[in-house]
TORKOL-4160 file (C-alpha; in steps of 0.2 Angstrom, whole numbers, padded with zeros to 4 digits, m for minus):
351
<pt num="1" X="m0039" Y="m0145" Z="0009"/>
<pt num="2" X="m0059" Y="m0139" Z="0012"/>
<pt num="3" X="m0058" Y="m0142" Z="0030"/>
<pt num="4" X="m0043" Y="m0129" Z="0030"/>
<pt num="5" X="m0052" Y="m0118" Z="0017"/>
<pt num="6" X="m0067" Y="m0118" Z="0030"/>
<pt num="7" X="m0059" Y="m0117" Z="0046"/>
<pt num="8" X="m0063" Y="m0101" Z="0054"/>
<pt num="9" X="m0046" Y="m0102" Z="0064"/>
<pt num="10" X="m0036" Y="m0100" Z="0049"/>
<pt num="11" X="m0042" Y="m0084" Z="0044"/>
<pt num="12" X="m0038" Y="m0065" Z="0052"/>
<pt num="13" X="m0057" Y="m0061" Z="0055"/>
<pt num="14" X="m0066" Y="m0076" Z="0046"/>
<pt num="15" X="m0068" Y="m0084" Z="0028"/>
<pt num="16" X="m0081" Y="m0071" Z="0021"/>
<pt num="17" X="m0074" Y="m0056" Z="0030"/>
<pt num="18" X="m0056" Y="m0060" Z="0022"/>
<pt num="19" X="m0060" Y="m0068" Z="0006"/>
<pt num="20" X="m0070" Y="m0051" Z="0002"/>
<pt num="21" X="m0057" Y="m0038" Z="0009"/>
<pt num="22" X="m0041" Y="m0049" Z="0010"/>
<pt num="23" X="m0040" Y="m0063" Z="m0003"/>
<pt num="24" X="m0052" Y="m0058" Z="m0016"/>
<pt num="25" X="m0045" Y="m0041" Z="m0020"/>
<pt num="26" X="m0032" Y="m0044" Z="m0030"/>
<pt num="27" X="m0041" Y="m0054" Z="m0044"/>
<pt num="28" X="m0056" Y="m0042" Z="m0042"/>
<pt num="29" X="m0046" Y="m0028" Z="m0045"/>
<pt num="30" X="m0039" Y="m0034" Z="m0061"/>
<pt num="31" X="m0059" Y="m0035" Z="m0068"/>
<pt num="32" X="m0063" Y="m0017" Z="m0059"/>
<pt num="33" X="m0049" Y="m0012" Z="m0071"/>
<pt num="34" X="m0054" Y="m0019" Z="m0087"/>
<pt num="35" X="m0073" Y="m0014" Z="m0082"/>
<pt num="36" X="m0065" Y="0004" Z="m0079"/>
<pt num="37" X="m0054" Y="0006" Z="m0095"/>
<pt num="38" X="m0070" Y="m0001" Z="m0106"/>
<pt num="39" X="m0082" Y="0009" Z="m0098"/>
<pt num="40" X="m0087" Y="0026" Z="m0107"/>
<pt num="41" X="m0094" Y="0035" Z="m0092"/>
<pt num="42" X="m0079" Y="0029" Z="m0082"/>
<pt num="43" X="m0067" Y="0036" Z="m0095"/>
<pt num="44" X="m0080" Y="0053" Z="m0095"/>
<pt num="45" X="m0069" Y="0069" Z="m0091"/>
<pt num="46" X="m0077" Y="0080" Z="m0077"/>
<pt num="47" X="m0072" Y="0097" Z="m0071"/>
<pt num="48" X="m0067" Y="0092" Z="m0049"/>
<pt num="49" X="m0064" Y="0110" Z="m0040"/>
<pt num="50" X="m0058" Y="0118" Z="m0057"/>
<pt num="51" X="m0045" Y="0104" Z="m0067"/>
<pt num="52" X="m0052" Y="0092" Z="m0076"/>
<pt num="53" X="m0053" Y="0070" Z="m0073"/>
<pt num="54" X="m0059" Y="0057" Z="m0077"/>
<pt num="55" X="m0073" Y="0049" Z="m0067"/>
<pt num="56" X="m0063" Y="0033" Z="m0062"/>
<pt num="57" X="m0047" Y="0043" Z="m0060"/>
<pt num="58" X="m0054" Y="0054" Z="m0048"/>
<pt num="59" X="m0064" Y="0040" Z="m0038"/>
<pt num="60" X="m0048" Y="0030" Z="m0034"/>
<pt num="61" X="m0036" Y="0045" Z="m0031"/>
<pt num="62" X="m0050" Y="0050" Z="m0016"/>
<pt num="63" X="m0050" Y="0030" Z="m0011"/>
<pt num="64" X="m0031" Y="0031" Z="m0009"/>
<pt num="65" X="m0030" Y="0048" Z="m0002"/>
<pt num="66" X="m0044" Y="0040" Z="0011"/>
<pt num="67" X="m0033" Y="0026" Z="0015"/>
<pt num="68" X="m0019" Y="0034" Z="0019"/>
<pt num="69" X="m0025" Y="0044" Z="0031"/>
<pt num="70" X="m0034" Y="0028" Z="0039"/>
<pt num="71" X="m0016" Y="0023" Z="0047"/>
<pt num="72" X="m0020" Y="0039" Z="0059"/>
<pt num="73" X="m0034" Y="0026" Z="0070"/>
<pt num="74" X="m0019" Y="0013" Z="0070"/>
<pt num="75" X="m0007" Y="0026" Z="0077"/>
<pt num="76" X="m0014" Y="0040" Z="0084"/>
<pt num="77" X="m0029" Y="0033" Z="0089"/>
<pt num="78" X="m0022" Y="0017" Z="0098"/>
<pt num="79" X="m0016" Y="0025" Z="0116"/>
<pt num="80" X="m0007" Y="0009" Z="0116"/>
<pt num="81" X="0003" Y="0012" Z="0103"/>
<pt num="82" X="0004" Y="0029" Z="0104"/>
<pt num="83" X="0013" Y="0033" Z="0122"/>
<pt num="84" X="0026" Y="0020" Z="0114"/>
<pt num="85" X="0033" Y="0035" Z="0106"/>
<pt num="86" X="0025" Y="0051" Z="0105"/>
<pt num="87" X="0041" Y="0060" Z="0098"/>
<pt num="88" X="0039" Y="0047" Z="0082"/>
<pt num="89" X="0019" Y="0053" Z="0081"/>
<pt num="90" X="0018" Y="0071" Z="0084"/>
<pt num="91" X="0038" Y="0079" Z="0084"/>
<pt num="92" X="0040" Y="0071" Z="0068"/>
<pt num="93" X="0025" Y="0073" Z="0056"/>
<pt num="94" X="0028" Y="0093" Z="0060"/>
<pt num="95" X="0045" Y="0093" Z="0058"/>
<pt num="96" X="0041" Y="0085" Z="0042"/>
<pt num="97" X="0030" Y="0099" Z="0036"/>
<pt num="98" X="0040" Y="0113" Z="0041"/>
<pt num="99" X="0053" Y="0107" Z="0032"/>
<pt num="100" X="0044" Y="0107" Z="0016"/>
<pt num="101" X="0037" Y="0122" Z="0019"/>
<pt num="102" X="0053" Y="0131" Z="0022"/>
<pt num="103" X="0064" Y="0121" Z="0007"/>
<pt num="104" X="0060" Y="0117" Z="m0010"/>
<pt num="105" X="0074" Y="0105" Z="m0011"/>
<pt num="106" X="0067" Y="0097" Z="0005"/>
<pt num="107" X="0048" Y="0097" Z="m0004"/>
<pt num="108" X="0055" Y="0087" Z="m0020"/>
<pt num="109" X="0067" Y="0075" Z="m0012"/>
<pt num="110" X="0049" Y="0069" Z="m0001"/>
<pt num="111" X="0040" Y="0069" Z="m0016"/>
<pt num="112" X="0052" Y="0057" Z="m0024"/>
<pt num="113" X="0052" Y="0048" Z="m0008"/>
<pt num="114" X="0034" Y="0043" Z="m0008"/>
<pt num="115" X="0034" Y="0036" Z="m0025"/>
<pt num="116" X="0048" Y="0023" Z="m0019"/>
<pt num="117" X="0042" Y="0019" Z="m0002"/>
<pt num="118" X="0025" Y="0018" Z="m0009"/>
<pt num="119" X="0031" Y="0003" Z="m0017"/>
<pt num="120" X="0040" Y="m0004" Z="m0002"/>
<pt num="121" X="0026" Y="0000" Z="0007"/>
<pt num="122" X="0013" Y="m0010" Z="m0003"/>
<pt num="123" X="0025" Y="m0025" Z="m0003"/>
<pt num="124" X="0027" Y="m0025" Z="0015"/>
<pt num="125" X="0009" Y="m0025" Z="0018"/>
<pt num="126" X="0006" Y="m0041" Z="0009"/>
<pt num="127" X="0020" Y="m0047" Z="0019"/>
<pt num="128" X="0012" Y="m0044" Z="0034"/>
<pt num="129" X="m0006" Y="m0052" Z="0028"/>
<pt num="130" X="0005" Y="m0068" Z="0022"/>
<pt num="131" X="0015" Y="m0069" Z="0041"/>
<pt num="132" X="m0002" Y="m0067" Z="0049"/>
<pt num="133" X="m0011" Y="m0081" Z="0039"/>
<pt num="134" X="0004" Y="m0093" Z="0045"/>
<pt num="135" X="0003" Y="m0088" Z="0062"/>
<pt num="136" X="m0014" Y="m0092" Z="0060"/>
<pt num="137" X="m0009" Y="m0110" Z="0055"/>
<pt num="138" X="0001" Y="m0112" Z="0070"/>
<pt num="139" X="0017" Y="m0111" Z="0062"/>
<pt num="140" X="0034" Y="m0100" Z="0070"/>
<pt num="141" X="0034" Y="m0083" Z="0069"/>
<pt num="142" X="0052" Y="m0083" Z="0064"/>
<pt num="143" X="0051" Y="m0098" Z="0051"/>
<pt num="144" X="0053" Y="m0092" Z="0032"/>
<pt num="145" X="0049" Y="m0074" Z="0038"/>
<pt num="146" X="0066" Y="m0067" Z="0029"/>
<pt num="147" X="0061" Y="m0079" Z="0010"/>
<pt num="148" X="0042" Y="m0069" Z="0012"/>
<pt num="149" X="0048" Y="m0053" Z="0015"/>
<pt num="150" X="0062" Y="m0056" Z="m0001"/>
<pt num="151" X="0045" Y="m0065" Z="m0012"/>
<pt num="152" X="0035" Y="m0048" Z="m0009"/>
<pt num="153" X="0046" Y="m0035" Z="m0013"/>
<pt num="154" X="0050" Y="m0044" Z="m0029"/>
<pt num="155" X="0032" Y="m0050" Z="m0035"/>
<pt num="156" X="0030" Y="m0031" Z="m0031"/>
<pt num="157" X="0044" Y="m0021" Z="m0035"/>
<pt num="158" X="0050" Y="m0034" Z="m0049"/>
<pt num="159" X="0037" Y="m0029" Z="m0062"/>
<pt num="160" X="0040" Y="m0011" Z="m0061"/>
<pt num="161" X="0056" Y="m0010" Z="m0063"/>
<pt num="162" X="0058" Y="m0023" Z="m0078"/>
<pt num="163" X="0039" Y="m0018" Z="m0084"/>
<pt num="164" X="0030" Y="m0005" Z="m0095"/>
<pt num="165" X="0029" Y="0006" Z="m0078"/>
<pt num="166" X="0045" Y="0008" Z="m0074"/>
<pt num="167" X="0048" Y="0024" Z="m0082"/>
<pt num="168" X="0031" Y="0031" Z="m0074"/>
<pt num="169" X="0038" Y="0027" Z="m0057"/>
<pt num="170" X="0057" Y="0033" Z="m0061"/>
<pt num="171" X="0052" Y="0048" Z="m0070"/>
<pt num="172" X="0049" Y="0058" Z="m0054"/>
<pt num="173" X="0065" Y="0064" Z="m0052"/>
<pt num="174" X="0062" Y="0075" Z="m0068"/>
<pt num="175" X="0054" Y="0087" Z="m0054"/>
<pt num="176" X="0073" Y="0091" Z="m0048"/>
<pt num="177" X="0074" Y="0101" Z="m0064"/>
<pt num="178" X="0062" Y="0114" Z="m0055"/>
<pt num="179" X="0078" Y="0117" Z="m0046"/>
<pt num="180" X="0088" Y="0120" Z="m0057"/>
<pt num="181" X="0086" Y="0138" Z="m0057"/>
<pt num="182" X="0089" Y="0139" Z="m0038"/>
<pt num="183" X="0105" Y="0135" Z="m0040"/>
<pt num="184" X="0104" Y="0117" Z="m0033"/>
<pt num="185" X="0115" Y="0104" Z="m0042"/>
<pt num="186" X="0104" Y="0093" Z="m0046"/>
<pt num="187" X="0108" Y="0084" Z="m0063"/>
<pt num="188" X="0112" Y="0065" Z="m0054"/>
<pt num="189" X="0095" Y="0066" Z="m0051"/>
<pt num="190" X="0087" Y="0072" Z="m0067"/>
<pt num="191" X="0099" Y="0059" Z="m0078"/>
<pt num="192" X="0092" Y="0044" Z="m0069"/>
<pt num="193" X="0076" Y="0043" Z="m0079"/>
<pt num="194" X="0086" Y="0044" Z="m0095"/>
<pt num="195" X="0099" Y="0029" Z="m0090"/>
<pt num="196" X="0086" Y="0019" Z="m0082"/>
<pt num="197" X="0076" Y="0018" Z="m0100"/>
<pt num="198" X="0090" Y="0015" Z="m0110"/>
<pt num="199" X="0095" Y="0000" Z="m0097"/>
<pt num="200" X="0077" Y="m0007" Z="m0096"/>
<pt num="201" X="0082" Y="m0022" Z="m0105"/>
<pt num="202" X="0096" Y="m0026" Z="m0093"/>
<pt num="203" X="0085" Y="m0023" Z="m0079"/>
<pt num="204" X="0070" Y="m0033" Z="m0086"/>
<pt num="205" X="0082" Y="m0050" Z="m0089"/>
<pt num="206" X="0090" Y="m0048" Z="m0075"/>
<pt num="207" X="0076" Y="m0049" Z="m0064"/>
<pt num="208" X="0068" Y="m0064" Z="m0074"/>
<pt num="209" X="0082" Y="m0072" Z="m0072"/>
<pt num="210" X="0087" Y="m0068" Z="m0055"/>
<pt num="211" X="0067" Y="m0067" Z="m0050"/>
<pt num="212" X="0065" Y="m0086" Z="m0057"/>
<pt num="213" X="0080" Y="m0094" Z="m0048"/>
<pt num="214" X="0074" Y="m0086" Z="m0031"/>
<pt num="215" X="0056" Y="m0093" Z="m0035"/>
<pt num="216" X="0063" Y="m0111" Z="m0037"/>
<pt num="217" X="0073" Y="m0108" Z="m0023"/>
<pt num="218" X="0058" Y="m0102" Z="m0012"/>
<pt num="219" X="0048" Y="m0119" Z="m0018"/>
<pt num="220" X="0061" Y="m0128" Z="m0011"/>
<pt num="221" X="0063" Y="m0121" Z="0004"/>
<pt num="222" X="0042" Y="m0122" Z="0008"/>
<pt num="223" X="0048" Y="m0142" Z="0005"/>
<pt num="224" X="0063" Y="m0141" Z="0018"/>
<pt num="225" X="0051" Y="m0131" Z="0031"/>
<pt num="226" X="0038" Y="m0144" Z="0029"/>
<pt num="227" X="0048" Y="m0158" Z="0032"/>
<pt num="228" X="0054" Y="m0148" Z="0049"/>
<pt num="229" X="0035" Y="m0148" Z="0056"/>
<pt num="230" X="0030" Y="m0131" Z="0045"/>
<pt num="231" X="0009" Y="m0132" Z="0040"/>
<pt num="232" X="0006" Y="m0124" Z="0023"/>
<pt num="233" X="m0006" Y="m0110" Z="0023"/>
<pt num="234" X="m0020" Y="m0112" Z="0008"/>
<pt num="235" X="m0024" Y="m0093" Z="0013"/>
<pt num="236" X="m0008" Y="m0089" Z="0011"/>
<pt num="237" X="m0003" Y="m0098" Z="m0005"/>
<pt num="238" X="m0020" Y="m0091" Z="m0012"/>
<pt num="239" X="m0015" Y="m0073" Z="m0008"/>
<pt num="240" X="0005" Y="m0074" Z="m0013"/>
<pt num="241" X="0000" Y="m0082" Z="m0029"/>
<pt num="242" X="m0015" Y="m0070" Z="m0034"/>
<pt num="243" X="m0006" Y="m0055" Z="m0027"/>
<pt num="244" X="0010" Y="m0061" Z="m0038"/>
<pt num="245" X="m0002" Y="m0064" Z="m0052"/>
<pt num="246" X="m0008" Y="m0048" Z="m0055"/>
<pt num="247" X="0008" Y="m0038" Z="m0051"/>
<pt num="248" X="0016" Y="m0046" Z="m0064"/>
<pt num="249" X="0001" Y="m0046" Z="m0076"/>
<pt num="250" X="m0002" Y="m0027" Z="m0070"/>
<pt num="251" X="0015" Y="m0019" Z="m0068"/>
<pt num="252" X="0024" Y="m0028" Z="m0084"/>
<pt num="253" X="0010" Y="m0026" Z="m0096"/>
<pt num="254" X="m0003" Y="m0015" Z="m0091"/>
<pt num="255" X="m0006" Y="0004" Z="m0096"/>
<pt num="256" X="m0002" Y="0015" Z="m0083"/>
<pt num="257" X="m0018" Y="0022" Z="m0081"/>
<pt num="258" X="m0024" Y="0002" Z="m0077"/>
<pt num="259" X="m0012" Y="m0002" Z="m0067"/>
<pt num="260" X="m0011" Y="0012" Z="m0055"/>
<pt num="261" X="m0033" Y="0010" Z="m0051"/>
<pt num="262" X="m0030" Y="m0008" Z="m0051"/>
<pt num="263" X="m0014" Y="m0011" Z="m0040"/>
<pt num="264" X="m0020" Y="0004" Z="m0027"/>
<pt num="265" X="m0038" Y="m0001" Z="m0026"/>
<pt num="266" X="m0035" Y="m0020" Z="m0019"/>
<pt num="267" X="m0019" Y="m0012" Z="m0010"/>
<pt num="268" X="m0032" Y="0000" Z="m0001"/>
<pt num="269" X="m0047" Y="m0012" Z="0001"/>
<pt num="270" X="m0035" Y="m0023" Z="0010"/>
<pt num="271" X="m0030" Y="m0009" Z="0021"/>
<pt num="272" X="m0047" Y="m0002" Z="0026"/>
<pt num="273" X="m0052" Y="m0021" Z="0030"/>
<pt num="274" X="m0037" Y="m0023" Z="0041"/>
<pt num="275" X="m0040" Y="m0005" Z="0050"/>
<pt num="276" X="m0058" Y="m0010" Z="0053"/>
<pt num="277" X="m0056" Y="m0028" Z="0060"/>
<pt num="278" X="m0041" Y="m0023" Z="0074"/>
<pt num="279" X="m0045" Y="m0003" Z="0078"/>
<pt num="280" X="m0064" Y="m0004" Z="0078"/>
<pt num="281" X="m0063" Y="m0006" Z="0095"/>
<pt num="282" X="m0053" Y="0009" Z="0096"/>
<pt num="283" X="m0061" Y="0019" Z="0087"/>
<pt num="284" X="m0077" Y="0015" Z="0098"/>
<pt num="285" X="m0072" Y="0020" Z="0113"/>
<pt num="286" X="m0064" Y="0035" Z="0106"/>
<pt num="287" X="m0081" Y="0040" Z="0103"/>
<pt num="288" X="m0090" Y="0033" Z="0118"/>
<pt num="289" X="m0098" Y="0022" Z="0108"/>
<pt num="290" X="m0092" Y="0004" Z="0117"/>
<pt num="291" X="m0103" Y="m0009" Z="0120"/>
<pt num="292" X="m0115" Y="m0021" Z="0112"/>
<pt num="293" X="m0128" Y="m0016" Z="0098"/>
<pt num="294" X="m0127" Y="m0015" Z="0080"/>
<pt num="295" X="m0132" Y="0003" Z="0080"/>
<pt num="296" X="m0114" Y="0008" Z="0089"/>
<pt num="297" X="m0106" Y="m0001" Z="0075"/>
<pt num="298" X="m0115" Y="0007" Z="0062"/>
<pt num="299" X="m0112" Y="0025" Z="0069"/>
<pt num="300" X="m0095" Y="0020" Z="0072"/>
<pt num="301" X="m0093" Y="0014" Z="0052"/>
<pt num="302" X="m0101" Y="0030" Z="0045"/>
<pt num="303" X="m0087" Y="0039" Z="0057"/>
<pt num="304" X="m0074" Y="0031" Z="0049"/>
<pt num="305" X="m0080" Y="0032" Z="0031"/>
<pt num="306" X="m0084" Y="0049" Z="0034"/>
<pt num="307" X="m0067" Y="0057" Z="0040"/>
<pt num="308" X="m0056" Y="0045" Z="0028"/>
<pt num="309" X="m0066" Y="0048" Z="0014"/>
<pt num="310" X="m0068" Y="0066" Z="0018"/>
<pt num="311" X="m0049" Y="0069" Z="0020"/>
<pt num="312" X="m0047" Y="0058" Z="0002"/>
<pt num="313" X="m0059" Y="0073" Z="m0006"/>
<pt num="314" X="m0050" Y="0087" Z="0001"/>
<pt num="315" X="m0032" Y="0080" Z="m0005"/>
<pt num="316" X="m0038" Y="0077" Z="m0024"/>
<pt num="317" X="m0049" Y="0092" Z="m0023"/>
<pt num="318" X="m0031" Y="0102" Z="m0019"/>
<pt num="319" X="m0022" Y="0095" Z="m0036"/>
<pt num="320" X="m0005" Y="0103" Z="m0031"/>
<pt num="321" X="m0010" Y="0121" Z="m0030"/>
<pt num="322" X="m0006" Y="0126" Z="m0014"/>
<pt num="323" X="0010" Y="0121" Z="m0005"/>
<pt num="324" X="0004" Y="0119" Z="0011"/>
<pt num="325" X="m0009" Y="0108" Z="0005"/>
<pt num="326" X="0004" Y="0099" Z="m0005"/>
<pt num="327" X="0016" Y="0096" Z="0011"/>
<pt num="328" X="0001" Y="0089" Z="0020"/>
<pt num="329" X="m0004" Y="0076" Z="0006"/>
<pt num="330" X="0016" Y="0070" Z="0008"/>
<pt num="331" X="0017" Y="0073" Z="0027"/>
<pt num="332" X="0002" Y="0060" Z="0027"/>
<pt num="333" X="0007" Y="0049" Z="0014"/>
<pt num="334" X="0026" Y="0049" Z="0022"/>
<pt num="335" X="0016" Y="0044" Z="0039"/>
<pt num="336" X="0007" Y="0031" Z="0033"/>
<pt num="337" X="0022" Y="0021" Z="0026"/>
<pt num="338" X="0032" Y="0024" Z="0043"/>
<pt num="339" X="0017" Y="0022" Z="0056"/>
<pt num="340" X="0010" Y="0006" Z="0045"/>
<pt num="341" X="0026" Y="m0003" Z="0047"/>
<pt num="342" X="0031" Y="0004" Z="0063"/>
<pt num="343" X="0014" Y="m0004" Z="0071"/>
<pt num="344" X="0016" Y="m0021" Z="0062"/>
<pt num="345" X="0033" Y="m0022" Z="0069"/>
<pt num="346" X="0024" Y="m0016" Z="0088"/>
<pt num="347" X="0010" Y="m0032" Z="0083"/>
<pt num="348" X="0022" Y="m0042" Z="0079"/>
<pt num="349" X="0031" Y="m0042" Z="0095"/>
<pt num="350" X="0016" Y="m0042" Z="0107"/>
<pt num="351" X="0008" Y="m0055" Z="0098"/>
């Protein structure tokens, strides 16, 4: 068991590199929250471009802001990946925008959308950590790959529907009501909040029970793969388990405020690890900086913190007030849930 903890050609990158930006975020995140909520200057109200947060609030909207825009080196700045389909990464990201710029119906309904594939989005990603760790223990691509995608949307997506969050997550279709007066029919929309809540309970049993049957099921399963020649991943036990942990422990009992920095923050570390690790190269010759030296690599870092970090800022600083900054936060959170998977799917099938 050691020799596989140790062995460099189990991991993505290498032990530290992945336990500090892969595997370890999870549980970190969960003592970054109780550090957060405890803390009186985290908690401390500041005024940012004229409304008013608080100090932890505001860090992790600009780190989640910062890492949705980070998907742009995966697509836009990959030639590779790019000339693939360059309809899918410039037609479509404008056609997105224009039509939120010339529809409030269309505005809402991608709004509502971001919320929901956010949380497909984020289950898919550690999906896509867990296939990678078993590629990397030389097991077929194809073997249990349905059972890992059906465990991650559930340890995900589970929690928040049949958790203390749910209503926080489904109470974005209130914003059809805005539409009302426009003389949209929108009242399906708006009643869905209201039934979900007075359904919790069905939801929240029916998932423990239906939740707990597939989780036996998926033990088994692990036992039938590894009697067909499948080698069990530690890395990728560690992760499902520790990612399952605090999903559940976050989503079903957490306060929203906790949950939202914990979840986002490992979810986002994960994602600037991966980004760095596979498009650094990349993003080096993009700025003629290929070649050996540490110095290229540090340039080539503060590059990246600096346009990722500096988009983060500008999309909390703009709060909602202005639409076309509004259809630009969605048009690149819309983007990043698309291109992300879209490029795993690409990897998947060069690698």
């Amino acid at each position: 068991m050691l020799a596989a903890l140790r062995d460099s050609k189990r991991y993505i990158v290498g032990p530290l590199y992945d336990w500090l930006l892969f595997l370890g975020p999870p549980l970190a995140a969960i003592v970054l929250g109780f550090v957060a909520a405890r803390w009186d200057w985290a908690q401390t109200e500041v005024d940012f471009h004229g409304h008013e947060q608080a100090i932890s609030a505001l860090l992790i909207g600009i780190f989640i802001h910062a890492h949705l825009f980070a998907v742009i080196f995966r697509s836009h700045g990959n030639s590779a990946i790019r000339q693939l389909h360059p309809w899918r990464f410039y037609a479509a990201p404008i056609a997105l925008f224009a039509g939120m710029m010339l529809s409030n119906y269309f505005l809402v309904c991608v709004s509502v959308v971001a919320t929901f594939w956010d949380v497909y989005h984020s289950g898919a990603q550690t999906f896509g950590f867990a296939r990678l760790y078993d590629m990397k223990s030389g097991n077929h691509p194809l073997m249990g790959r349905k059972l890992d995608f059906a465990l991650n949307q559930l340890l995900y997506a589970g929690p928040i529907l049949g958790g203390a969050t749910m209503l926080d997550h489904i109470e974005d279709f209130n914003e059809f009501q805005a539409l009302e007066p426009h003389g949209h029919s929108v009242e399906f929309f708006t009643s869905i909040p209201g039934w979900m809540t007075s359904n919790q309970g069905v939801f929240t049993w029916t998932l423990v029970g239906a939740g707990s049957a597939f989780l036996v099921y998926y033990v088994y399963a692990q036992f039938r793969f590894v009697k067909q020649g499948y080698t069990v991943s530690l890395q990728k036990t560690w992760l499902l388990v520790s990612t399952g942990f605090t999903s559940i422990f976050v989503w079903g009992w957490n306060s929203w405020g906790e949950a939202f920095l914990i979840m986002n923050f490992f979810h986002a570390l994960q994602y600037f690890g991966l980004v760095w690790a596979k498009e650094r190269p990349t993003l080096q010759g993009l700025l003629g900086l290929d070649g050996p030296g540490a110095w290229r690599r540090l340039v080539t870092y503060l590059v990246f913190l600096t346009l990722t970090l500096g988009y983060g800022y500008f999309a909390e600083a703009s709060d909602g007030e202005v639409r076309a900054f509004v259809a630009v936060t969605l048009v690149v959170s819309i983007m990043h849930f698309w291109y992300d998977g879209f490029v795993w799917s690409i990897r998947k099938k060069q690698v």
